[in-house]
N, CA, C and O of each residue as an XYZ file, in Angstrom:
760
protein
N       0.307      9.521     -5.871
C       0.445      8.526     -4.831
C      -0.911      7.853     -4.666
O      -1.953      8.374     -4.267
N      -0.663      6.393     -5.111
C      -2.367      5.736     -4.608
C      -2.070      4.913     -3.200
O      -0.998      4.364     -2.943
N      -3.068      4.934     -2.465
C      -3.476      4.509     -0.937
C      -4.224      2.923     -1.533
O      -4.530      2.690     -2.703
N      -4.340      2.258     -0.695
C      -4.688      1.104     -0.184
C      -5.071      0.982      1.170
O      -4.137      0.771      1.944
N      -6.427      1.075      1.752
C      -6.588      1.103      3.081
C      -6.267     -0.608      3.911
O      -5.391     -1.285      3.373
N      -6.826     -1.079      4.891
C      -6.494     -2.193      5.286
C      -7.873     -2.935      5.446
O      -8.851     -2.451      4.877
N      -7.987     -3.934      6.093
C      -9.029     -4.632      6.218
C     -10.308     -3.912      6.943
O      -9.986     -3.296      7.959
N     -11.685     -3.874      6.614
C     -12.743     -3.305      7.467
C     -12.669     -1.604      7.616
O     -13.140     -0.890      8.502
N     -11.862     -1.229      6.348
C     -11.645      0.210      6.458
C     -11.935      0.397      5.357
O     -12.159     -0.491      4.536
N     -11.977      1.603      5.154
C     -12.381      2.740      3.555
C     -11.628      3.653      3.209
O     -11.050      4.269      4.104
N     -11.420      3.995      1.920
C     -10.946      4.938      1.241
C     -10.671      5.993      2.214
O      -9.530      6.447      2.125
N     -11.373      6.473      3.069
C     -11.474      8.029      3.300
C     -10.303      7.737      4.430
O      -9.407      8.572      4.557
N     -10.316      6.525      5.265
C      -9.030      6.516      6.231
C      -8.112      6.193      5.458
O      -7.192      6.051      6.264
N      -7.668      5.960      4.416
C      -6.092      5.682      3.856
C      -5.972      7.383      3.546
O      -5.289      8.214      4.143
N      -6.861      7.556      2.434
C      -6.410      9.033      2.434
C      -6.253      9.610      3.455
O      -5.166     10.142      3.228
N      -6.556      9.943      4.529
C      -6.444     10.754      5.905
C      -4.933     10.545      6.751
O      -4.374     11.208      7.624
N      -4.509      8.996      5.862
C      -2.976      8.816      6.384
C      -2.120      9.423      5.493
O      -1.057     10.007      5.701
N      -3.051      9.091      3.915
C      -1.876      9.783      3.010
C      -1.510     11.547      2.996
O      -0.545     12.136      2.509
N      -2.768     12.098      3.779
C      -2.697     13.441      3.822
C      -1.897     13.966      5.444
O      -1.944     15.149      5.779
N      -1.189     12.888      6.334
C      -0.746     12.717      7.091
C       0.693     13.280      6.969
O       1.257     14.066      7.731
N       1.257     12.579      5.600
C       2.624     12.752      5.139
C       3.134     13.950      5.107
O       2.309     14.692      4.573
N       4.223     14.603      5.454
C       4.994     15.824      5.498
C       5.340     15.847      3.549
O       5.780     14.994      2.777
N       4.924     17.110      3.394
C       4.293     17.491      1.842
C       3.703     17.097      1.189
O       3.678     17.572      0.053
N       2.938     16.062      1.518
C       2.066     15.587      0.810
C       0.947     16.118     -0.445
O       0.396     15.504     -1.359
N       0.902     17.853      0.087
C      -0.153     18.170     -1.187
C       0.812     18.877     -2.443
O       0.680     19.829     -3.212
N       1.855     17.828     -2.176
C       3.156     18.158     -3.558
C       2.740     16.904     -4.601
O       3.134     16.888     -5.767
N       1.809     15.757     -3.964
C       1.721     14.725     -5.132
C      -0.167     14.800     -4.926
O      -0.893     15.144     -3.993
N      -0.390     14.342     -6.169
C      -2.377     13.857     -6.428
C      -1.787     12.372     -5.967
O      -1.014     11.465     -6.276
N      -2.788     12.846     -4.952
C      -3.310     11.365     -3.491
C      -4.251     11.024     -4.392
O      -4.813     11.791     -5.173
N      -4.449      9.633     -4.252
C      -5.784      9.136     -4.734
C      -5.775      7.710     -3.702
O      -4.733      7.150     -3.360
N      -7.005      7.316     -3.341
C      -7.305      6.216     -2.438
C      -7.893      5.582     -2.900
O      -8.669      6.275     -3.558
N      -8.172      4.277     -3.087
C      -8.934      3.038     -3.877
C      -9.825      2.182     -2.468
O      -9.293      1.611     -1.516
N     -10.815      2.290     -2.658
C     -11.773      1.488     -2.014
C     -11.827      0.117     -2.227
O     -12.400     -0.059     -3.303
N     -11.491     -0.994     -1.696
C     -11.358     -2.327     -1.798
C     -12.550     -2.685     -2.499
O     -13.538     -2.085     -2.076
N     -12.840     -3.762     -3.777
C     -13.916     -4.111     -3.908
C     -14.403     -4.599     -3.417
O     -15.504     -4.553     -3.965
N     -14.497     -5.375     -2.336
C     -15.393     -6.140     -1.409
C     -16.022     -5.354     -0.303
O     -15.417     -5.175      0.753
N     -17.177     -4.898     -0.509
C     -17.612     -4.055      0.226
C     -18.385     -4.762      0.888
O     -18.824     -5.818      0.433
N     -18.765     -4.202      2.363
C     -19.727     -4.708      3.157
C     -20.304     -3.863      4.394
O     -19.937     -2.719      4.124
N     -21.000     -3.811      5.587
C     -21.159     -3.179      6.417
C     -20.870     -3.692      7.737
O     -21.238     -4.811      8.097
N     -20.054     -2.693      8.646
C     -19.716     -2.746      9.683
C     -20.851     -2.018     11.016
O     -21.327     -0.922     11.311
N     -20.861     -3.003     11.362
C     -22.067     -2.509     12.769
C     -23.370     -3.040     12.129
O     -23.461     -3.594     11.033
N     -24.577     -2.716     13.194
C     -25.427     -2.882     12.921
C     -26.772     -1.966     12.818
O     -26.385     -0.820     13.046
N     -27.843     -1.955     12.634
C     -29.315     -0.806     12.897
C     -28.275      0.625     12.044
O     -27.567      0.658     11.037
N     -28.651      1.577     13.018
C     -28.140      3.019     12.126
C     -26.847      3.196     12.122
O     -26.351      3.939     11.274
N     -25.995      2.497     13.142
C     -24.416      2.402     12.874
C     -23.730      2.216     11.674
O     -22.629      2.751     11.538
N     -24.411      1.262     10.421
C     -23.779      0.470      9.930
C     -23.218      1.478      8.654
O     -23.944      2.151      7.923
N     -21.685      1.388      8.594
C     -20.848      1.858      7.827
C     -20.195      1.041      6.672
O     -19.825     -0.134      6.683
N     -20.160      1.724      5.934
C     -19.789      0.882      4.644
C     -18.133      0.801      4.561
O     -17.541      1.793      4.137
N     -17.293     -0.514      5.010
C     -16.221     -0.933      4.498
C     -15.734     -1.979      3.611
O     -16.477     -2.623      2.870
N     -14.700     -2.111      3.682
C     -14.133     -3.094      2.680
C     -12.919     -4.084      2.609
O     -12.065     -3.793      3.446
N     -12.649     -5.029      1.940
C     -11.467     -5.543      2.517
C     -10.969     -6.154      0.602
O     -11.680     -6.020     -0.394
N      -9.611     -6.774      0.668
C      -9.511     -6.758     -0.867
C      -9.806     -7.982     -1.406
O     -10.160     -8.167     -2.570
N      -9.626     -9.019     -0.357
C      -9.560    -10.452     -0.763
C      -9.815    -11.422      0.529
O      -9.566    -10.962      1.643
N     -10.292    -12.718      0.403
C     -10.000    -13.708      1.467
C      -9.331    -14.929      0.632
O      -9.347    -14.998     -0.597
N      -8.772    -15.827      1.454
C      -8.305    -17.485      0.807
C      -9.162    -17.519     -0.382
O      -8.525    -17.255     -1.401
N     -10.427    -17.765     -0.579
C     -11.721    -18.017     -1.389
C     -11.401    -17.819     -2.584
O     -10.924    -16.685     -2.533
N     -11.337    -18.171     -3.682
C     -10.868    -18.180     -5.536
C     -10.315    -16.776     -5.242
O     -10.924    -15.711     -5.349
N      -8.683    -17.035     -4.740
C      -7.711    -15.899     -4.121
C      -7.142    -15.589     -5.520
O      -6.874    -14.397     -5.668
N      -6.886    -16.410     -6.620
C      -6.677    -16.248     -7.817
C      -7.029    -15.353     -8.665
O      -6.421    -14.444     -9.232
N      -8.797    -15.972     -8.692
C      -9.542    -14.826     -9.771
C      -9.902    -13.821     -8.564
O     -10.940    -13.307     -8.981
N      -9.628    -13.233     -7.270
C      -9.289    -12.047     -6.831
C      -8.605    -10.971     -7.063
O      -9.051     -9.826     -7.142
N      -7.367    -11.369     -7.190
C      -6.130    -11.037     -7.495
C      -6.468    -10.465     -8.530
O      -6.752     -9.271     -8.440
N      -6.540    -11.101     -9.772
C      -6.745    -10.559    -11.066
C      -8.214     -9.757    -11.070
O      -8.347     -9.199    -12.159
N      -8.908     -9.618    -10.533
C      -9.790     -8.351    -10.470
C      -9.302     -7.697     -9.577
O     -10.008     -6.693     -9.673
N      -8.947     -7.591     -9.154
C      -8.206     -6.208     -8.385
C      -7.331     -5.521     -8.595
O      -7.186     -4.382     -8.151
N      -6.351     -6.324     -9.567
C      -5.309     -5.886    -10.428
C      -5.851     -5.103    -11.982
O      -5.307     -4.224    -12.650
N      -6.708     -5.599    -12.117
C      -7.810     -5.154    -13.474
C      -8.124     -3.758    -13.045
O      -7.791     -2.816    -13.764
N      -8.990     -3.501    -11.471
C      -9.812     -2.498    -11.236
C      -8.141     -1.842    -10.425
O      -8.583     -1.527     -9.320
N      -7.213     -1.633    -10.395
C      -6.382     -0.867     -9.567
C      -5.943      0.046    -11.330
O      -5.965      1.228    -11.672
N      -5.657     -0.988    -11.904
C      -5.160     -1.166    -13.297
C      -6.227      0.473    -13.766
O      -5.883      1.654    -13.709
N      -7.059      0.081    -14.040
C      -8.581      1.146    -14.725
C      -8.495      2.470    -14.114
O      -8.368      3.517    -14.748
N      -8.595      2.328    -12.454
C      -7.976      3.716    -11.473
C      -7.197      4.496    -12.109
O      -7.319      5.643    -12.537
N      -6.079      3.458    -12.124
C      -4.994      4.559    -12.585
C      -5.006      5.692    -13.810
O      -4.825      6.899    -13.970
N      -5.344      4.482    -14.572
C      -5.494      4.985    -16.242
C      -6.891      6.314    -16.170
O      -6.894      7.405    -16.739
N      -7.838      5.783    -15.373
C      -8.437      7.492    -15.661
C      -7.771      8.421    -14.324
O      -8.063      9.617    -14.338
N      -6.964      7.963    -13.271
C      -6.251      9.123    -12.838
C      -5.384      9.863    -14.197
O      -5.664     10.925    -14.754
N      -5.055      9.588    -14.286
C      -3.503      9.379    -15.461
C      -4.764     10.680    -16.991
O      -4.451     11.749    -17.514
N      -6.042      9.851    -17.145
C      -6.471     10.698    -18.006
C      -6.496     12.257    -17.504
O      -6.065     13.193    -18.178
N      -7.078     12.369    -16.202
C      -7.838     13.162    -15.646
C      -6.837     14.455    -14.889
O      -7.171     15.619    -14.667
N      -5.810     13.923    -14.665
C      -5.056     14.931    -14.028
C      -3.286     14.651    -14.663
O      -2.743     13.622    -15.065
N      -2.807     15.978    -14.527
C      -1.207     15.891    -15.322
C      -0.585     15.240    -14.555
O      -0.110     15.851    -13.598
N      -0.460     14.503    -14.605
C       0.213     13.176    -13.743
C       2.100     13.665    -14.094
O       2.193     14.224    -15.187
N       3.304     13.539    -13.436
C       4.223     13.493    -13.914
C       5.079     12.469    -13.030
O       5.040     12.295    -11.812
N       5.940     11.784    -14.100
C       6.056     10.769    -13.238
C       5.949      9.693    -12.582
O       4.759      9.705    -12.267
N       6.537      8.470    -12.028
C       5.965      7.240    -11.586
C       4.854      7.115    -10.848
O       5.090      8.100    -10.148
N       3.878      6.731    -10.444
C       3.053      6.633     -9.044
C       3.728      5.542     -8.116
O       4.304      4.520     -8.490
N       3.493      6.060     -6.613
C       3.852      5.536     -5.672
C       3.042      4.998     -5.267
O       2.062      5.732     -5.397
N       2.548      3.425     -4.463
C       1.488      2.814     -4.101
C       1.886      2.610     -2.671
O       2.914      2.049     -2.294
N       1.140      3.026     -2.074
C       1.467      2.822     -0.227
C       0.241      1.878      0.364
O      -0.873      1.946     -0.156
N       0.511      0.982      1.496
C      -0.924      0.413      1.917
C      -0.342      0.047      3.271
O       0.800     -0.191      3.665
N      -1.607      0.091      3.875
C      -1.530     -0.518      5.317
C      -2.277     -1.831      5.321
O      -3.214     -2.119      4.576
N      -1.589     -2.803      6.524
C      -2.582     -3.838      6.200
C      -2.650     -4.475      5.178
O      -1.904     -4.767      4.243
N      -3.800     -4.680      5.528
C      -3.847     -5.885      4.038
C      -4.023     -4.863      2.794
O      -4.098     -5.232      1.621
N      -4.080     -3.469      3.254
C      -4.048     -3.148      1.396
C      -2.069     -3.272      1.035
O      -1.600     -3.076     -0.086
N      -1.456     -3.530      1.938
C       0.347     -3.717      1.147
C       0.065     -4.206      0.236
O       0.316     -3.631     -0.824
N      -0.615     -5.550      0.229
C      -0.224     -6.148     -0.938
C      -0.927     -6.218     -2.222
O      -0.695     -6.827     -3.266
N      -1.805     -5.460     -1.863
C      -2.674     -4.291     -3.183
C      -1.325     -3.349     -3.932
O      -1.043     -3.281     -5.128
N      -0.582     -2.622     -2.649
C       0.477     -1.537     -3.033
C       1.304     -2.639     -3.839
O       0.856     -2.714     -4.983
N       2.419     -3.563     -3.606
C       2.920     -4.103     -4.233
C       2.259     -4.977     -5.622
O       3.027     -4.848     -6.576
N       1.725     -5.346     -5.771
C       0.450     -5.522     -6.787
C       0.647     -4.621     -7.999
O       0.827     -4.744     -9.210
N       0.481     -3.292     -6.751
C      -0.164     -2.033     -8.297
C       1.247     -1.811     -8.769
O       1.406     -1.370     -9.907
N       2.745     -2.187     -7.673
C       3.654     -1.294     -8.430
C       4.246     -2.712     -9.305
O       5.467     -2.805     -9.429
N       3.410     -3.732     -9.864
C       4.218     -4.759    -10.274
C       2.937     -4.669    -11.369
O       2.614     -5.857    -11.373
N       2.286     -4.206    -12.018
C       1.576     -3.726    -13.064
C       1.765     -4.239    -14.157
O       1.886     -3.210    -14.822
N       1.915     -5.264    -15.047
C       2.879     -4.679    -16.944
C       2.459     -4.142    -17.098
O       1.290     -3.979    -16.749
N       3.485     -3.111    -18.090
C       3.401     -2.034    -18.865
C       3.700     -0.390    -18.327
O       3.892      0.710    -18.843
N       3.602     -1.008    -16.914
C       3.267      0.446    -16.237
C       4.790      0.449    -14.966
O       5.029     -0.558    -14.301
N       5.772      1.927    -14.829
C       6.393      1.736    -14.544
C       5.501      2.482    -13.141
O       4.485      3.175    -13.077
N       6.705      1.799    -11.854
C       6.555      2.799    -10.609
C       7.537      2.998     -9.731
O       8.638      2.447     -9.720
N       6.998      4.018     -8.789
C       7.843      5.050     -8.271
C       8.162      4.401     -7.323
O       9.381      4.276     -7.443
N       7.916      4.006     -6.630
C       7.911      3.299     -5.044
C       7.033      2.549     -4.649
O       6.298      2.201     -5.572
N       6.642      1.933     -3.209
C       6.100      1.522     -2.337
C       6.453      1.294     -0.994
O       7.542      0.812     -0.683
N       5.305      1.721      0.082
C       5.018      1.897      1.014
C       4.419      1.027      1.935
O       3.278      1.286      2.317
N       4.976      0.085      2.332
C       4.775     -0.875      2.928
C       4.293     -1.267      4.728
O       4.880     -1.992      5.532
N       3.305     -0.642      4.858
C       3.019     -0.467      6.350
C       2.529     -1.514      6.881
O       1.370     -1.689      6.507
N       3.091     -2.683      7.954
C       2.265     -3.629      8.616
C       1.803     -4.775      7.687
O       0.727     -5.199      8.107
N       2.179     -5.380      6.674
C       2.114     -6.964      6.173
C       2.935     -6.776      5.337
O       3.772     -5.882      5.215
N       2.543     -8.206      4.345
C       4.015     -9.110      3.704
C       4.123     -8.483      2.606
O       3.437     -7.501      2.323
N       5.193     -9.100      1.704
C       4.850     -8.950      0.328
C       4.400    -10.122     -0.369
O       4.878    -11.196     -0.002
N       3.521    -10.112     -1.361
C       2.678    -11.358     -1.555
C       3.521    -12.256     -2.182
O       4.508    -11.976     -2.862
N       2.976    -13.617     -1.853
C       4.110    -14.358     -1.986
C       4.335    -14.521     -3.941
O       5.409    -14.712     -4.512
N       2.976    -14.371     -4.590
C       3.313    -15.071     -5.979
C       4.218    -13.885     -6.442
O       4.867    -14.469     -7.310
N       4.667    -12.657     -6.435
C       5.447    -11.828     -6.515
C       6.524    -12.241     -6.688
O       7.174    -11.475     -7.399
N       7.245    -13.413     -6.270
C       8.755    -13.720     -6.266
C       8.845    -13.526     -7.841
O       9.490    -12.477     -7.840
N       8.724    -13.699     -8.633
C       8.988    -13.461    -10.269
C       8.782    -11.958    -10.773
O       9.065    -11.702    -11.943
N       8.482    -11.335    -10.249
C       7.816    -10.084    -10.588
C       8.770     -9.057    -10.123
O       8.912     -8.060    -10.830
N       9.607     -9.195     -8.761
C      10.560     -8.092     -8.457
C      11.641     -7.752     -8.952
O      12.306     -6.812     -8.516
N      12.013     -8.568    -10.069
C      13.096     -7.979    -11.032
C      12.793     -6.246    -11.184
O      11.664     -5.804    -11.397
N      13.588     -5.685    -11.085
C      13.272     -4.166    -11.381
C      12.132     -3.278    -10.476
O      11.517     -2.231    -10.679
N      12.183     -4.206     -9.440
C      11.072     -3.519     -8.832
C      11.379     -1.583     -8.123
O      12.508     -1.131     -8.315
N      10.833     -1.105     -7.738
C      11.023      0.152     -7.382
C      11.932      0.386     -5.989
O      12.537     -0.535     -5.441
N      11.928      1.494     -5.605
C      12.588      1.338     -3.825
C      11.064      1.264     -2.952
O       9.990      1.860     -3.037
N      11.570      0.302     -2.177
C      10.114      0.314     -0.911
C      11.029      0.668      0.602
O      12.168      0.517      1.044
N       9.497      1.315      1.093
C       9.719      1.209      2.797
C       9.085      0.779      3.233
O       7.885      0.998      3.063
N       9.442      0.144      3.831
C       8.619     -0.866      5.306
C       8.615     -0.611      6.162
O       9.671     -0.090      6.522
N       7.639     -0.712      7.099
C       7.464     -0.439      8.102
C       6.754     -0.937      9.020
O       5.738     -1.396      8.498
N       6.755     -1.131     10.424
C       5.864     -1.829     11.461
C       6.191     -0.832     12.673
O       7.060      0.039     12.704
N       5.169     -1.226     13.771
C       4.756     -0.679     15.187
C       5.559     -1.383     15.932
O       5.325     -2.588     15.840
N       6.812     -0.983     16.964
C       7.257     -2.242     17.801
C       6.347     -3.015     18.857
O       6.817     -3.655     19.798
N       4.633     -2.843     18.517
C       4.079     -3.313     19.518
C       3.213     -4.529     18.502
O       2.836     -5.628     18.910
N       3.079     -4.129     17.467
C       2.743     -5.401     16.197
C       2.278     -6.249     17.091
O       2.950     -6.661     18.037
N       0.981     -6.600     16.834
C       0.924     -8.104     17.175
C       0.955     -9.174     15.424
O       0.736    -10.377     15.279
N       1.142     -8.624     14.872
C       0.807     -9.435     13.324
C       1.971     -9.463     12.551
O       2.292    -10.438     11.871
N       2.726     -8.248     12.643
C       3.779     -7.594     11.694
C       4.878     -7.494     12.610
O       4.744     -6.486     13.305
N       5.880     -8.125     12.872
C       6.555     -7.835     13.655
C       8.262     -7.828     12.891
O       8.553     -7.912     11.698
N       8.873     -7.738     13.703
C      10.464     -7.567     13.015
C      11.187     -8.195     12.658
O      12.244     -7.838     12.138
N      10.641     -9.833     12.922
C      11.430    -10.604     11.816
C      10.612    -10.505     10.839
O      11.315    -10.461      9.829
N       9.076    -10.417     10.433
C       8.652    -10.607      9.056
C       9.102     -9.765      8.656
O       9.809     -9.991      7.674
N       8.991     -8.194      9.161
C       9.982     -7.411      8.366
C      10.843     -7.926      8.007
O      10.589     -8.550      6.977
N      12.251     -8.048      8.474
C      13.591     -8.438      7.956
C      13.718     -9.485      6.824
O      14.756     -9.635      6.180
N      12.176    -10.453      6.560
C      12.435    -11.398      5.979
C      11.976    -10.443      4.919
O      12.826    -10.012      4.140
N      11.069    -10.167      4.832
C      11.038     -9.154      3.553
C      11.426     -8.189      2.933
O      11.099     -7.817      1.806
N      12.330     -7.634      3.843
C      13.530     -6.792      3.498
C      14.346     -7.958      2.750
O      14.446     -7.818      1.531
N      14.705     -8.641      3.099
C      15.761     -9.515      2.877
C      15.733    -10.180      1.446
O      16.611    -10.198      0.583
N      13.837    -10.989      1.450
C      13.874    -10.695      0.374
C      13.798     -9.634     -0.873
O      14.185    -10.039     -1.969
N      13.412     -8.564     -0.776
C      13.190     -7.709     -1.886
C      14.757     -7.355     -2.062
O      15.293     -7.169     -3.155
N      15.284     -7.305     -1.041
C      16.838     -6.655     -1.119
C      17.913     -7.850     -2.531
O      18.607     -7.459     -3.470
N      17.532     -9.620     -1.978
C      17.810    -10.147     -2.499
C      17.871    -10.781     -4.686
O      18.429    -11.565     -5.454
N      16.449     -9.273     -4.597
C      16.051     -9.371     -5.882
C      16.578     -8.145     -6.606
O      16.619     -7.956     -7.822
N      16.902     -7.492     -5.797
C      18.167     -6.122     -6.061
C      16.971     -4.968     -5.899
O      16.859     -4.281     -6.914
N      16.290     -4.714     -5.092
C      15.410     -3.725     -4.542
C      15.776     -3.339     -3.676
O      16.182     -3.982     -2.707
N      15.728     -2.202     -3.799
C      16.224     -0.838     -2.514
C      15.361     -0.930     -1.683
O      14.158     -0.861     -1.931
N      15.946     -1.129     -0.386
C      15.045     -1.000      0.295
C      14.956     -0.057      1.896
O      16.119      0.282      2.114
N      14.355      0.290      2.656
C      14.764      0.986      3.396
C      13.276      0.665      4.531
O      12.124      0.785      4.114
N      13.599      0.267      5.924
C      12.923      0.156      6.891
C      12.700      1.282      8.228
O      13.473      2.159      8.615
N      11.542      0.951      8.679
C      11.809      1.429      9.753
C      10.750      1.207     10.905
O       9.654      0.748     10.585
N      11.017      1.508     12.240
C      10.182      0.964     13.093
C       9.976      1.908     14.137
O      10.912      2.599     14.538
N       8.365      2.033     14.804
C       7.999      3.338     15.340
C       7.711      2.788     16.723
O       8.156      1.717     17.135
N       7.008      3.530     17.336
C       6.660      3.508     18.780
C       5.237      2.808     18.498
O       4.441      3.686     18.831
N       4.527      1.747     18.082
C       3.220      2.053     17.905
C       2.530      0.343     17.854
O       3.182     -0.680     18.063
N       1.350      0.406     17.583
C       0.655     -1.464     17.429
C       1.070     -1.298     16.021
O       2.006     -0.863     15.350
N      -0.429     -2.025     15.871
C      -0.674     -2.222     14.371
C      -1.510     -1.015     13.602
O      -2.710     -1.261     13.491
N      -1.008      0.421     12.980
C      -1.315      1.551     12.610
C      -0.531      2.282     12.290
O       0.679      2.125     12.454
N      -1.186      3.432     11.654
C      -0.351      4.581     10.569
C      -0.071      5.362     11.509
O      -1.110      5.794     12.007
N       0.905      5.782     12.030
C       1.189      6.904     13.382
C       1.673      8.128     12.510
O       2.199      8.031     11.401
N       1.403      9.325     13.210
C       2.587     10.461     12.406
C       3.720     10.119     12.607
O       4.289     10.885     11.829
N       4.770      9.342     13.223
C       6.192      9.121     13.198
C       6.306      8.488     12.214
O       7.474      8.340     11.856
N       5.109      7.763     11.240
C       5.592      6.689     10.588
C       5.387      7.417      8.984
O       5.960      7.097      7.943
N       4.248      8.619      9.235
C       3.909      9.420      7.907
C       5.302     10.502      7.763
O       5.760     11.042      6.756
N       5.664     10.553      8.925
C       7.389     11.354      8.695
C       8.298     11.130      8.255
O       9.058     11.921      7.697
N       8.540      9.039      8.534
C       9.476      8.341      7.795
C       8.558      8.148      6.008
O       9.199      7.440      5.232
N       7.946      8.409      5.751
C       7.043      7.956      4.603
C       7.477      9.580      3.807
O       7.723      9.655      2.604
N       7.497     10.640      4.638
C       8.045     12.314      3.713
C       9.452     12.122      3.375
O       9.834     12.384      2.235
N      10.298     11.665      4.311
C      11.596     11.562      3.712
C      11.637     10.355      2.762
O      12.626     10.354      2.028
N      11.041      9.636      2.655
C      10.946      8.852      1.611
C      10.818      9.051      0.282
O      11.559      8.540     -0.557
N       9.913      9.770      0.053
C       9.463     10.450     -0.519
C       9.787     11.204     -1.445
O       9.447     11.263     -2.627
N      11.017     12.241     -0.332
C      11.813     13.151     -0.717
C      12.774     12.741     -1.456
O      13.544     13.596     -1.893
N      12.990     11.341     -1.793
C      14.161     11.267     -2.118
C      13.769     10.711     -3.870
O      14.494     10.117     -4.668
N      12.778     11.046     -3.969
C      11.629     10.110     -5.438
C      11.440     12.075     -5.954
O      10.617     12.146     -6.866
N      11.823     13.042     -5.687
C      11.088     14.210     -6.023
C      12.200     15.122     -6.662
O      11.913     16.244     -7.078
């Protein structure tokens, strides 16, 4: 299972959601640090985060990030007995990192995990065969709310993707109600 954190966050909080999930130490978690790194705060505060992309040559973004998600994998894949599809989960703006990685050539996948944004739009050509996803949002969303869900249910559903939603008590964040709907998910890929 690879993580995608969200905007102004790091590796170590996606993993901390992915280790959230009910069985989780049944799959190799791995978390990808956005390449755009930068620092948050200022004087001795300042912490190193990241975000994946802005508007700005969103193009040749894309394709380095797809390159470096691409490379991840392949030395996960060297490095440990991998069996099986990988699942790409993201919050935030890493979703559309997750959908990204599970739309790969060459490389098949297991799922995706869709917490709190869209699916990217140049994707419409790409979901032929796509995997089963869950989606998900906070009913307090200020960003992600339940019609964008539905529209993106609607579409992935429309491209013949399984899909399966759901919606928690929460804002914009990874809650344990939502890492519970993410185990039965799960469960059903195992």
């Amino acid at each position: 299972m690879m993580g995608f954190h969200g905007q102004a966050e790091d590796a170590e909080t996606q993993m901390a959601r992915l280790d959230m999930i009910p069985d989780a130490e049944r799959w190799i978690r791995v978390s990808v640090q956005g390449l755009n790194r930068y620092y948050r705060g200022r004087g001795d505060a300042q912490v190193v985060v990241a975000g994946w992309m802005t508007r700005q040559d969103r193009e040749l973004a894309i394709a380095d990030n797809r390159a470096y998600v691409a490379a991840v994998l392949a030395e996960v894949e060297r490095d440990f007995p991998v069996r099986g599809a990988p699942v790409f989960a993201g919050f935030s703006q890493g979703v559309a990192m997750a959908y990204r990685a599970a739309a790969l050539p060459g490389r098949r996948a297991g799922g995706v995990i869709a917490l709190a944004a869209d699916v990217p739009p140049e994707l419409s050509d790409a979901l032929d065969g796509f995997p089963p996803v869950l989606i998900g949002h906070g009913n307090r969303d200020p960003w992600y709310g339940e019609a964008r869900m539905n529209e993106d249910a609607q579409r992935l559903r429309a491209a013949g993707v399984s899909v399966q939603t759901t919606v928690f008590d929460g804002a914009h964040e990874w809650t344990p109600e939502f890492g519970a709907a993410c185990g039965r998910f799960l469960a059903t890929m195992v």
